[in-house]
DSSP file (Angstrom, degrees, kcal/mol; ACC not computed):
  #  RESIDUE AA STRUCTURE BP1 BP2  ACC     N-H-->O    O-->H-N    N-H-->O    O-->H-N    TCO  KAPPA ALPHA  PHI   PSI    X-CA   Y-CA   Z-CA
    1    1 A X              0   0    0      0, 0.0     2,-0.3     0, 0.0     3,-0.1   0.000 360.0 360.0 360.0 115.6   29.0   59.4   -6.9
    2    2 A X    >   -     0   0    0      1,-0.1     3,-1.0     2,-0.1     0, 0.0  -0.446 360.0 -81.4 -76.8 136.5   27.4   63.1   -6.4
    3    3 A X  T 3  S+     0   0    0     -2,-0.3    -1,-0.1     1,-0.2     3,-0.1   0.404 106.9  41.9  -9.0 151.2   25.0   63.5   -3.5
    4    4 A X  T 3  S+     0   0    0      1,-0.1     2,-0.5    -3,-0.1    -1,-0.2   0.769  86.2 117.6  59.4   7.7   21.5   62.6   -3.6
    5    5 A X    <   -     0   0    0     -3,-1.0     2,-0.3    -4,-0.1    -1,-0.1  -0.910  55.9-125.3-127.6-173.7   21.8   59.4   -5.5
    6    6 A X        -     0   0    0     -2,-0.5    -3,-0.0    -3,-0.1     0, 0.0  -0.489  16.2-161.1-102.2 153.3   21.1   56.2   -4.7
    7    7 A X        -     0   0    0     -2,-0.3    -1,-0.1    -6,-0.0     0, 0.0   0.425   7.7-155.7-102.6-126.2   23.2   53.0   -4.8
    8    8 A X        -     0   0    0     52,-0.0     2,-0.3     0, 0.0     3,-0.1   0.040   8.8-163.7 150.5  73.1   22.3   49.3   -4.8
    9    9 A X        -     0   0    0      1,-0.2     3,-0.1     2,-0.0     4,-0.1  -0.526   8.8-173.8 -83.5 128.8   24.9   47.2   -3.5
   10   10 A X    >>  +     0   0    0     -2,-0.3     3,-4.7     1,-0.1     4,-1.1   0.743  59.7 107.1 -84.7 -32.7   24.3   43.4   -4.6
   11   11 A X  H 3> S+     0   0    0      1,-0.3     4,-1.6     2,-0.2     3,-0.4   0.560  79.8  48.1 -27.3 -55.5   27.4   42.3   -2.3
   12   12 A X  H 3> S+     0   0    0      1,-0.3     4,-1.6     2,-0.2    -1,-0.3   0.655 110.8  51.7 -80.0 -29.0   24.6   40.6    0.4
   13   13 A X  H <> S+     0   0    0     -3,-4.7     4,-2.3     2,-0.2    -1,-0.3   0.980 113.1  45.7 -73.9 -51.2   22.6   38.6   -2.6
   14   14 A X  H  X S+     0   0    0     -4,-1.1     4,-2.7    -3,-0.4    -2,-0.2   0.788 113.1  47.7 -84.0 -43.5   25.8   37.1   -4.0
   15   15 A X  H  X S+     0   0    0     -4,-1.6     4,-2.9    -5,-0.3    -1,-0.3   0.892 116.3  42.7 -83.5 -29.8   27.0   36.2   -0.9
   16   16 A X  H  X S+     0   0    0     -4,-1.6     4,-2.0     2,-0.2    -2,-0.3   0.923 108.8  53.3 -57.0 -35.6   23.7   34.7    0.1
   17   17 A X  H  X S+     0   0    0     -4,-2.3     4,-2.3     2,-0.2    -3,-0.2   0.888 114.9  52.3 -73.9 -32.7   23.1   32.9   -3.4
   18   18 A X  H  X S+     0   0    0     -4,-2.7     4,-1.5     2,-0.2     5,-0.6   0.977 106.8  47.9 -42.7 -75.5   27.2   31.5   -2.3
   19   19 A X  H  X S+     0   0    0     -4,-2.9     4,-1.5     1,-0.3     3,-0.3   0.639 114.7  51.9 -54.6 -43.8   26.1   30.3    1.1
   20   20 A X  H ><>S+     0   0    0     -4,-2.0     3,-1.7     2,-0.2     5,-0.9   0.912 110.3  41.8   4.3 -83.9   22.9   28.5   -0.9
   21   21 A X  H ><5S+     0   0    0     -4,-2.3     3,-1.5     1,-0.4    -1,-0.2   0.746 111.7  64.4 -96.9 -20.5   24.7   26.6   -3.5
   22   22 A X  H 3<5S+     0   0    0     -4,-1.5    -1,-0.4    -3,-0.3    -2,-0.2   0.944 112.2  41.2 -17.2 -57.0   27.4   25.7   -0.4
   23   23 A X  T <<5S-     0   0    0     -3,-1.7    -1,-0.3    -4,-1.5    -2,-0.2   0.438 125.5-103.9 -86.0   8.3   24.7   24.2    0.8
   24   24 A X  T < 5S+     0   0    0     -3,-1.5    -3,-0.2     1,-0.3     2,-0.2   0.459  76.7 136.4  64.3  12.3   22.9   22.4   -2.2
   25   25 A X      < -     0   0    0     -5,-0.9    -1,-0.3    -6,-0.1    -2,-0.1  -0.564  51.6-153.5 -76.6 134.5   20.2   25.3   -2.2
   26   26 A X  S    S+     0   0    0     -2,-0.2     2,-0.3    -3,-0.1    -5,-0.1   0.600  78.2   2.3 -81.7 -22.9   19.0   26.7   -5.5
   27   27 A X        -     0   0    0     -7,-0.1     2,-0.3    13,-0.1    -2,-0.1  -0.818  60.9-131.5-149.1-178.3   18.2   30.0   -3.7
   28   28 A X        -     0   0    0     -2,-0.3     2,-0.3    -3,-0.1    12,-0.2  -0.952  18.8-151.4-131.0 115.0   18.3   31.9   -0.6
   29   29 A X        -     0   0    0     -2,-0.3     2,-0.4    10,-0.2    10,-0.2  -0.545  12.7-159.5 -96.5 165.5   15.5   33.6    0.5
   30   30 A X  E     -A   38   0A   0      8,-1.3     7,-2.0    -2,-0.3     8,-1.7  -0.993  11.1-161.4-148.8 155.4   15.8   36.5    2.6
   31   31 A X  E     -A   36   0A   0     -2,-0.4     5,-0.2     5,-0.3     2,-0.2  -0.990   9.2-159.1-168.3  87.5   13.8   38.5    5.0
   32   32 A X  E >  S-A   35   0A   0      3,-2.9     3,-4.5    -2,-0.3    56,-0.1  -0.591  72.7 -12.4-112.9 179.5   14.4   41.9    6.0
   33   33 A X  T 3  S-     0   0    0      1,-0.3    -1,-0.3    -2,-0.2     3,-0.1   0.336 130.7 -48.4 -11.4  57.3   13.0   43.5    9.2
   34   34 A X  T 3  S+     0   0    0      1,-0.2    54,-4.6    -3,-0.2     2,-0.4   0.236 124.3  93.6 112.7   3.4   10.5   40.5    9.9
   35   35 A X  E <  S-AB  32  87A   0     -3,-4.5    -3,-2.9    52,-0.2    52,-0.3  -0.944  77.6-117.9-132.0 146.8    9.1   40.6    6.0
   36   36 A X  E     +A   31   0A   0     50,-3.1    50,-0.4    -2,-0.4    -5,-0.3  -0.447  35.7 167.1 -72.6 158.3   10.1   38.7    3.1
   37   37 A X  E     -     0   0A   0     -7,-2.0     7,-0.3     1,-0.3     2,-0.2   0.647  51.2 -50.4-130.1 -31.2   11.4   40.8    0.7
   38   38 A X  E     -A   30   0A   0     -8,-1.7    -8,-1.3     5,-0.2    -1,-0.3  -0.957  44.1 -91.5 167.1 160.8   13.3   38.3   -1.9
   39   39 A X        -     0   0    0      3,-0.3   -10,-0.2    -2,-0.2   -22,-0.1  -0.283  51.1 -95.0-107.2-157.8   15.5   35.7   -2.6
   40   40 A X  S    S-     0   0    0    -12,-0.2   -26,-0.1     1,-0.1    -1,-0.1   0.979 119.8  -3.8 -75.5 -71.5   19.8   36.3   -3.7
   41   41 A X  S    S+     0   0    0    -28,-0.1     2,-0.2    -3,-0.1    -1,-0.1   0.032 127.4  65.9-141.3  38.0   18.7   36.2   -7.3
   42   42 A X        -     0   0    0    -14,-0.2    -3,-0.3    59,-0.1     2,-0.3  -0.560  69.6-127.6-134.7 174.8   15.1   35.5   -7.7
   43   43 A X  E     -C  100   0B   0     57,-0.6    57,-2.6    -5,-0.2     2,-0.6  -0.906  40.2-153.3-106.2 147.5   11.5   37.8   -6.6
   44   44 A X  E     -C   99   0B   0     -2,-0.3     2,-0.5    55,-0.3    11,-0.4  -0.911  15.9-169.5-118.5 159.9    9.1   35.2   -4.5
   45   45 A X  E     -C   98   0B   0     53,-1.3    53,-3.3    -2,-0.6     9,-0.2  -0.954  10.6-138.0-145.4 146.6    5.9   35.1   -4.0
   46   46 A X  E     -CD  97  53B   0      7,-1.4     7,-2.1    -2,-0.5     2,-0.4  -0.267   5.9-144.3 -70.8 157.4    3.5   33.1   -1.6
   47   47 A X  E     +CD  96  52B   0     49,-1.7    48,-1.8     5,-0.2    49,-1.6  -0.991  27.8 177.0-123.0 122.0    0.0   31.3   -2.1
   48   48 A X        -     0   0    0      3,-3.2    46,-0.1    -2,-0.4     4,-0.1  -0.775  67.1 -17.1-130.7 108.3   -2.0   31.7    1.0
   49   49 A X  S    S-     0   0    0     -2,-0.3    45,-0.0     1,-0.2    -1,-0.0   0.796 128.8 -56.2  94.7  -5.5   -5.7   30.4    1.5
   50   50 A X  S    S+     0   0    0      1,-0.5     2,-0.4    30,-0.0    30,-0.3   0.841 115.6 105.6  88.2  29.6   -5.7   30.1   -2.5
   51   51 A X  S    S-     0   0    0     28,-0.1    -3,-3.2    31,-0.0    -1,-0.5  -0.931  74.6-111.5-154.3 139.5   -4.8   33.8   -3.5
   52   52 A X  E     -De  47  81B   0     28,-3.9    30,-2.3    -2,-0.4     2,-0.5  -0.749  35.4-164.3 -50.3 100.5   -0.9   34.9   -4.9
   53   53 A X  E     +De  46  82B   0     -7,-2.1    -7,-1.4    -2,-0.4     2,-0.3  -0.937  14.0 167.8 -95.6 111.7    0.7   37.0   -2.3
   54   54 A X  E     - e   0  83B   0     28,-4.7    30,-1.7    -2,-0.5     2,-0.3  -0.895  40.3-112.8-131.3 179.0    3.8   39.2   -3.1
   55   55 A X        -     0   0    0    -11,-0.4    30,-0.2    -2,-0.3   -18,-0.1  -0.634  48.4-100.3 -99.5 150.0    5.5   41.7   -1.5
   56   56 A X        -     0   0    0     -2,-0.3     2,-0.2     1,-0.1    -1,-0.1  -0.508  43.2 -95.4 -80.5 163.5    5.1   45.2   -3.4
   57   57 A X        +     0   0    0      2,-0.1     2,-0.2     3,-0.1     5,-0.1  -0.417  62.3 163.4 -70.5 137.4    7.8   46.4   -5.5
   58   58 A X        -     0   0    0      3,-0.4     5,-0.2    -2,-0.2     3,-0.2  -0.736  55.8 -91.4-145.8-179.9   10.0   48.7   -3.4
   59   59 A X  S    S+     0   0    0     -2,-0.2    -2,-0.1     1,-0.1     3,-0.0   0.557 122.1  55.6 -91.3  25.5   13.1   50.3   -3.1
   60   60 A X  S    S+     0   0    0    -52,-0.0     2,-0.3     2,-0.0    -1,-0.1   0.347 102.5  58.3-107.3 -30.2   14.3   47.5   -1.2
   61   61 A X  S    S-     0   0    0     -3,-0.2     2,-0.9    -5,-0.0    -3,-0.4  -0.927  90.6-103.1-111.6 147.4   13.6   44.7   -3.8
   62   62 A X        -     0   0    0     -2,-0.3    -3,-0.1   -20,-0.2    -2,-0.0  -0.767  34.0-106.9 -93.3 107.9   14.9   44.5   -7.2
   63   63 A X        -     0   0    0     -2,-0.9     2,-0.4    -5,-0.2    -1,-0.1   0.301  45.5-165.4  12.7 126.9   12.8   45.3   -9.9
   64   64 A X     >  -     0   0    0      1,-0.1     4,-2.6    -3,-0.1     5,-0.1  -0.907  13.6-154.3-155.7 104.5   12.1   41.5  -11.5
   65   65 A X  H  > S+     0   0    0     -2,-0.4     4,-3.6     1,-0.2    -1,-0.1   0.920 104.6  42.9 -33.1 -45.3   10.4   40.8  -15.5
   66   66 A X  H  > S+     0   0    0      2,-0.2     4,-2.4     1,-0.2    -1,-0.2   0.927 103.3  61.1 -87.2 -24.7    9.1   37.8  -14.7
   67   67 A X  H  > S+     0   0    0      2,-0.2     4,-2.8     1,-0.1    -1,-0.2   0.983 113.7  41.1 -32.9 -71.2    7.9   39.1  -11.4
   68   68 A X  H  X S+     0   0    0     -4,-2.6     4,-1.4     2,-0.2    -2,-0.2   0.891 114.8  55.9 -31.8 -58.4    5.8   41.6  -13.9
   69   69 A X  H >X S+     0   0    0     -4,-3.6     3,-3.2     2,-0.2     4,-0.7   0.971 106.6  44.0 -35.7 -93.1    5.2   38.6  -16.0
   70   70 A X  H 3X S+     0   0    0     -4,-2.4     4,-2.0     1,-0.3    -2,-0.2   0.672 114.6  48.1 -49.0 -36.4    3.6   36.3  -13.3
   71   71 A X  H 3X S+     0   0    0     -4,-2.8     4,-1.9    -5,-0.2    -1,-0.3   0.855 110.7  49.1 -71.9 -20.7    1.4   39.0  -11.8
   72   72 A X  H XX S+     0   0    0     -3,-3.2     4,-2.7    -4,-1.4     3,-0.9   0.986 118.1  50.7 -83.6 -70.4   -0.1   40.2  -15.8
   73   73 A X  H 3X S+     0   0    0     -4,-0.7     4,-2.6     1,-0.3     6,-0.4   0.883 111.5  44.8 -44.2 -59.5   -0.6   35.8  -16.0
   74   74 A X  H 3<>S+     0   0    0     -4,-2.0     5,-3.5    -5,-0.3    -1,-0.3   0.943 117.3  41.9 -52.3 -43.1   -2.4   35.7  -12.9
   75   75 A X  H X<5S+     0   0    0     -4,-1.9     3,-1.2    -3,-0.9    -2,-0.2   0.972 121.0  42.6 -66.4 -51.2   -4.6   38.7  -13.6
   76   76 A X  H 3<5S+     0   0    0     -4,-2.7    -2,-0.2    -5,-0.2    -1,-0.2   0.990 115.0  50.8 -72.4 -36.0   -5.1   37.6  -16.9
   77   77 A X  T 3<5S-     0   0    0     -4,-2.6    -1,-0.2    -5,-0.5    -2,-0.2   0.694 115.9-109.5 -55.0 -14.2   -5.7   33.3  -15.7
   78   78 A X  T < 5 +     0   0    0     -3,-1.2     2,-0.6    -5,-0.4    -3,-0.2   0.745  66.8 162.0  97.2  -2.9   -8.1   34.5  -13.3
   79   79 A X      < -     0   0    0     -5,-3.5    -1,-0.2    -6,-0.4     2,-0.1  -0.515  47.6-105.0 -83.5 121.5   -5.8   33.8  -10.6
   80   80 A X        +     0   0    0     -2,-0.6   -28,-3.9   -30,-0.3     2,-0.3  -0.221  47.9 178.1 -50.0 125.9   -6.2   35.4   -7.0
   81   81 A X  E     +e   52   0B   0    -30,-0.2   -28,-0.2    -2,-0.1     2,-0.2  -0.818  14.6 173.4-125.5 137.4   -3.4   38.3   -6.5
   82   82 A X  E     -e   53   0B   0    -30,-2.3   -28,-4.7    -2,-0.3     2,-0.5  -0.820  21.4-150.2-157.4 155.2   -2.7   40.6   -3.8
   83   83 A X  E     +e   54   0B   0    -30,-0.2   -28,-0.2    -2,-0.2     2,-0.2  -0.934  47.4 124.3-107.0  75.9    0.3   43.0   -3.6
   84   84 A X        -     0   0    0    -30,-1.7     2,-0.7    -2,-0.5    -2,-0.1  -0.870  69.8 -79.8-161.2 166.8    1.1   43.5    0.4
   85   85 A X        -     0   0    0    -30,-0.2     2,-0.4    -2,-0.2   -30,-0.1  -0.729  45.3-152.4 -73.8 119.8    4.0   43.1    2.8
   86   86 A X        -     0   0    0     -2,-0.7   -50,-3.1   -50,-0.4     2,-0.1  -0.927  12.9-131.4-100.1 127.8    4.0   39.5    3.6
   87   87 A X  B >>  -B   35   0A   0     -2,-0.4     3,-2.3   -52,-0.3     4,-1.9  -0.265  21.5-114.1 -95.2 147.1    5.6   38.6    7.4
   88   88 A X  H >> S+     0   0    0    -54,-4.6     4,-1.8     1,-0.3     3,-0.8   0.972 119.1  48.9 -60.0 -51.6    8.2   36.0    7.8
   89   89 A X  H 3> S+     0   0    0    -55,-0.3     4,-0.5     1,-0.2    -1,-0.3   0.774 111.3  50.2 -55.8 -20.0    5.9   33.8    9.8
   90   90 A X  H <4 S+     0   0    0     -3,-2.3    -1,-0.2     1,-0.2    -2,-0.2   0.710 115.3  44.8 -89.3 -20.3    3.0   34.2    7.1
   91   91 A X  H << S+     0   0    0     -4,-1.9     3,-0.3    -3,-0.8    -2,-0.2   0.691 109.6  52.8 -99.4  -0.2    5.5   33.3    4.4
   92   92 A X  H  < S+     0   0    0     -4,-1.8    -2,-0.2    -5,-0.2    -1,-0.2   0.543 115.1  46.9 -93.2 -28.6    7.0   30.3    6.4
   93   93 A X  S  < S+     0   0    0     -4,-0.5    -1,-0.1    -5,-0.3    -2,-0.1  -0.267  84.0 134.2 -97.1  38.7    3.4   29.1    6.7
   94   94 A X        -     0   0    0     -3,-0.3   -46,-0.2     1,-0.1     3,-0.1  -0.423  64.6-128.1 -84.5 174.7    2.5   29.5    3.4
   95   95 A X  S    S-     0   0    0    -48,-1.8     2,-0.3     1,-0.4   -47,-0.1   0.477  92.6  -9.5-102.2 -28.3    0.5   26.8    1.4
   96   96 A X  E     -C   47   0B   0    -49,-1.6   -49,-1.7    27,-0.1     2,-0.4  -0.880  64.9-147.9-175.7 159.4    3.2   27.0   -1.5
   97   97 A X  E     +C   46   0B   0     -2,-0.3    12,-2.0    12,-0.3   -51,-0.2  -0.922  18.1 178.7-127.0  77.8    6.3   29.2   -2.4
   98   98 A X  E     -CF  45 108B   0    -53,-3.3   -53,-1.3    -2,-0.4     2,-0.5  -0.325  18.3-138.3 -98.4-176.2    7.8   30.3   -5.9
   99   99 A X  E     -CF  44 107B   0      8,-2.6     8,-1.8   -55,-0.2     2,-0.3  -0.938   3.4-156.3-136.8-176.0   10.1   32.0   -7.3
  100  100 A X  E     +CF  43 106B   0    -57,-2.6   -57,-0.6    -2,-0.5     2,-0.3  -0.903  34.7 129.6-135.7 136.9   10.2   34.3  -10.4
  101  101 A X  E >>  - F   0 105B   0      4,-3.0     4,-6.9    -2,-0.3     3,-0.8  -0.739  63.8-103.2 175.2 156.0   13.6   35.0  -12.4
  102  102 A X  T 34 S+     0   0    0      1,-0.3    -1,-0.2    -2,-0.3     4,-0.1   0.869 119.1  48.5 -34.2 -68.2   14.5   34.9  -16.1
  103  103 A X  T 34 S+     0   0    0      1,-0.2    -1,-0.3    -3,-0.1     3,-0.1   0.649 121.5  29.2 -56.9 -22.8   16.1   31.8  -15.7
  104  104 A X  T <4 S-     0   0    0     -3,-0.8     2,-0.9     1,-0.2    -2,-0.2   0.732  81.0-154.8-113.8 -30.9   13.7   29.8  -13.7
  105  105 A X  E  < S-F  101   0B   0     -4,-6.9    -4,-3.0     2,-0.1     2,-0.4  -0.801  79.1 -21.6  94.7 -98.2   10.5   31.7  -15.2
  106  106 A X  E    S-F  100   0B   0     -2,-0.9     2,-0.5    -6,-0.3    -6,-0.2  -0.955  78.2-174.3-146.7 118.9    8.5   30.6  -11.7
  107  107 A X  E     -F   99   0B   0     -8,-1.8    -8,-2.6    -2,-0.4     2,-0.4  -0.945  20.2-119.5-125.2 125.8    9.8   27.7   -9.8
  108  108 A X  E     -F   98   0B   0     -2,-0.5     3,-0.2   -10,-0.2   -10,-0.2  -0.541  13.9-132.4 -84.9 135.4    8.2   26.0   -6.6
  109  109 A X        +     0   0    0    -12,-2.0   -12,-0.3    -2,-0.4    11,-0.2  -0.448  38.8 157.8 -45.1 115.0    9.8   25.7   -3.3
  110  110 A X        +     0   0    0      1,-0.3     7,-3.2    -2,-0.2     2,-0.6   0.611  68.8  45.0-128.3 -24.2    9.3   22.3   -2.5
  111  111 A X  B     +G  116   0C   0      5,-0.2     3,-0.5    -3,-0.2    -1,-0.3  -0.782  56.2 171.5-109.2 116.0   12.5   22.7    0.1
  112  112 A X  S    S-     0   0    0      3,-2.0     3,-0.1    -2,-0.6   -84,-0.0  -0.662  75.4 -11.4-118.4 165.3   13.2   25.4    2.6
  113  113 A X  S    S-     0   0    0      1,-0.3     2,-1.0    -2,-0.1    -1,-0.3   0.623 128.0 -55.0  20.7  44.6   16.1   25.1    5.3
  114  114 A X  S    S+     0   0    0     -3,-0.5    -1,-0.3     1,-0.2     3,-0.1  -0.362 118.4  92.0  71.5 -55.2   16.6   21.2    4.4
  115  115 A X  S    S-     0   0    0     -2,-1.0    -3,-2.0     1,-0.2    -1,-0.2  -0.023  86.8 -81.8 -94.0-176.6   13.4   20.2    4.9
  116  116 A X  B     -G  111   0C   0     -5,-0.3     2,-0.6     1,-0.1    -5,-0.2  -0.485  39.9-152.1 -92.1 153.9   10.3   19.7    2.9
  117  117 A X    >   -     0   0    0     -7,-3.2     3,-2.9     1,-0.1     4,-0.4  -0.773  67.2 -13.0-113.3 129.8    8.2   22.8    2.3
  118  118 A X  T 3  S-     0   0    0     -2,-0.6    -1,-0.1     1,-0.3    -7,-0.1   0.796 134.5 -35.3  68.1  14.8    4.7   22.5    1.8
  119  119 A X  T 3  S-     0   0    0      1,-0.1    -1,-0.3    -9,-0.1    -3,-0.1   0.039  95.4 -92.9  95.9 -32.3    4.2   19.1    1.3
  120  120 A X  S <  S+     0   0    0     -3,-2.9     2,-0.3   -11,-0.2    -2,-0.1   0.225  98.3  53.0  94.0 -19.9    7.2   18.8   -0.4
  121  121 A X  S    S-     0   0    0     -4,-0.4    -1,-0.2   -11,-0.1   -12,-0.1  -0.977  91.9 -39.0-149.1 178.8    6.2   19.2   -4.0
  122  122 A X        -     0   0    0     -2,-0.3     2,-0.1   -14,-0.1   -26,-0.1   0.073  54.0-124.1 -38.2 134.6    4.2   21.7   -6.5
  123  123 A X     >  -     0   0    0    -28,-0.0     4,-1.4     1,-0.0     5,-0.1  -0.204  19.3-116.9 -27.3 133.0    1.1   23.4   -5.5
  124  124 A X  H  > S+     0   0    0      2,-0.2     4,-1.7     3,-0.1     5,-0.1   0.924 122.9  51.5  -7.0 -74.8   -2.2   23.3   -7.2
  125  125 A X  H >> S+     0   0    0      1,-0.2     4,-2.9     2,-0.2     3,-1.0   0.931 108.5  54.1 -28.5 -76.7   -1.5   27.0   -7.7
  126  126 A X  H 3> S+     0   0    0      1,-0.3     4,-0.6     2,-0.2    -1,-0.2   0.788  99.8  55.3 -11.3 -70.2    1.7   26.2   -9.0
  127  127 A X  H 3X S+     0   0    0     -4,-1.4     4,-0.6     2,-0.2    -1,-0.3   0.760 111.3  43.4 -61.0 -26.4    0.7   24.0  -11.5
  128  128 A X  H XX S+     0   0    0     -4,-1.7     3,-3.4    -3,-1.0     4,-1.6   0.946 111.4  57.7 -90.2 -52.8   -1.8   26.5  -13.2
  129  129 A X  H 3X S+     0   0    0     -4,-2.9     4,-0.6     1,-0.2    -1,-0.2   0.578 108.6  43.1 -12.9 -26.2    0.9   29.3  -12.8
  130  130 A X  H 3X S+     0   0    0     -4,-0.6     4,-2.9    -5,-0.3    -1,-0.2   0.422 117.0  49.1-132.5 -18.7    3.6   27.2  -14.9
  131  131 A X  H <X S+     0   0    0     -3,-3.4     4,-1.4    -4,-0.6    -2,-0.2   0.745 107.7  50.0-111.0  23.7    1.0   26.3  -17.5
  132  132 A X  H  X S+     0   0    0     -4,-1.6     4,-0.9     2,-0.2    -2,-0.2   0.846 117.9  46.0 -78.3 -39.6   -0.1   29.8  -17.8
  133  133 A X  H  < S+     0   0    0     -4,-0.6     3,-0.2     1,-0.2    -2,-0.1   0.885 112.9  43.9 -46.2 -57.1    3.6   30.2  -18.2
  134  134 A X  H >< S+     0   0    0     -4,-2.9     3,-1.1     1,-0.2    -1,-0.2   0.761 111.5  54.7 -78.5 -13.0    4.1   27.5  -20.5
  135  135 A X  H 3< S+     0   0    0     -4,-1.4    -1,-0.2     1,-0.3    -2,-0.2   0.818 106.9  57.5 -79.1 -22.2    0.6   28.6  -22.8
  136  136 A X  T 3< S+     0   0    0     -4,-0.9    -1,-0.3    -3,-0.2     2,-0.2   0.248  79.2 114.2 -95.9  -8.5    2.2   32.3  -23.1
  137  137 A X  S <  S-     0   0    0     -3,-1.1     2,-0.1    -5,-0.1    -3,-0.0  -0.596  83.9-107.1 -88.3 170.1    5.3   31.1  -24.7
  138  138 A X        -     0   0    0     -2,-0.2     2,-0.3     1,-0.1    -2,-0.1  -0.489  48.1-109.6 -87.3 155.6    5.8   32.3  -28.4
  139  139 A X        -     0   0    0     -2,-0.1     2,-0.6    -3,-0.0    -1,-0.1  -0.638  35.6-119.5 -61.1 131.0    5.0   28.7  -30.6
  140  140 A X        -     0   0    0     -2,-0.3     2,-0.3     1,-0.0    -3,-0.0  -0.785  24.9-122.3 -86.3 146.4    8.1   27.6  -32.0
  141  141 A X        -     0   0    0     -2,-0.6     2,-0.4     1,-0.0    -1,-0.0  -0.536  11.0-137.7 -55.1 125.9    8.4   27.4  -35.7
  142  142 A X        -     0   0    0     -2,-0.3     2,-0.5     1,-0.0    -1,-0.0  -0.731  29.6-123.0 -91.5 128.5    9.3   24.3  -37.7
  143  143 A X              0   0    0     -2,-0.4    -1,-0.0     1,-0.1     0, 0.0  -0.680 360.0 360.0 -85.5 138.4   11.5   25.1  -40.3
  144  144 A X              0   0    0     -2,-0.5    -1,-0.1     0, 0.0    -2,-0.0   0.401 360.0 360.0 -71.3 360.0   10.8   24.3  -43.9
């Protein structure tokens, strides 16, 4: 590698997304100097108060489609967005918790550390999110 560029080492996601599925955890979230930043292989974002909270895209978080996705669905659904550093305690008290990734599209927290998050199931929020999700998928075609 010449000078001047930059790296990305995954090793610390992978081992987190291990110690997760050790544990029966779909994910890990993680937290860097006192702000979430993301989970081992997901983006998250918070609901606080009725407004979409995410942490801004950085060089510290990995670049995420369906992040991109879920904020262009919110803007376009009407849904309250804001784009700011969210603080461990603010996302640990959040009113609901998802998470964004290819595979999961946007998926609610409903457990954090073994216990129930939030109530324990989907969000209000949630629920318009996922069918904003599902209204935005292409129609499949019946074949003739």
């Amino acid at each position: 590698m010449s000078a001047g560029c930059d790296a990305i080492s995954l090793l610390g996601n992978v081992l987190a997304r291990q110690f997760a599925a050790d544990h029966g955890a779909v994910e890990a979230v993680m937290f860097r100097d006192g702000y979430l930043s993301e989970a081992s292989a997901s983006n998250v974002l918070v609901v606080r108060q009725g407004k979409i909270v995410a942490p801004p895209k950085d060089n510290l978080i990995l670049p995420g489609i369906t992040y991109d996705a879920t904020i262009e669905l919110a803007r376009e659904g009407g849904l309250p967005f804001e784009m700011r550093p969210v603080t461990r305690d603010e996302a640990l008290a959040a009113d609901e918790m998802w998470l964004s990734s290819s595979t999961k599209e946007v998926l609610a927290v409903t457990t954090l550390d073994g216990k129930p998050f939030a109530g324990g199931r989907p969000g209000p929020m949630f629920k318009r999110m996922h069918a904003l999700f599902q209204a935005a998928k292409p129609k499949a075609r019946s074949a003739a």
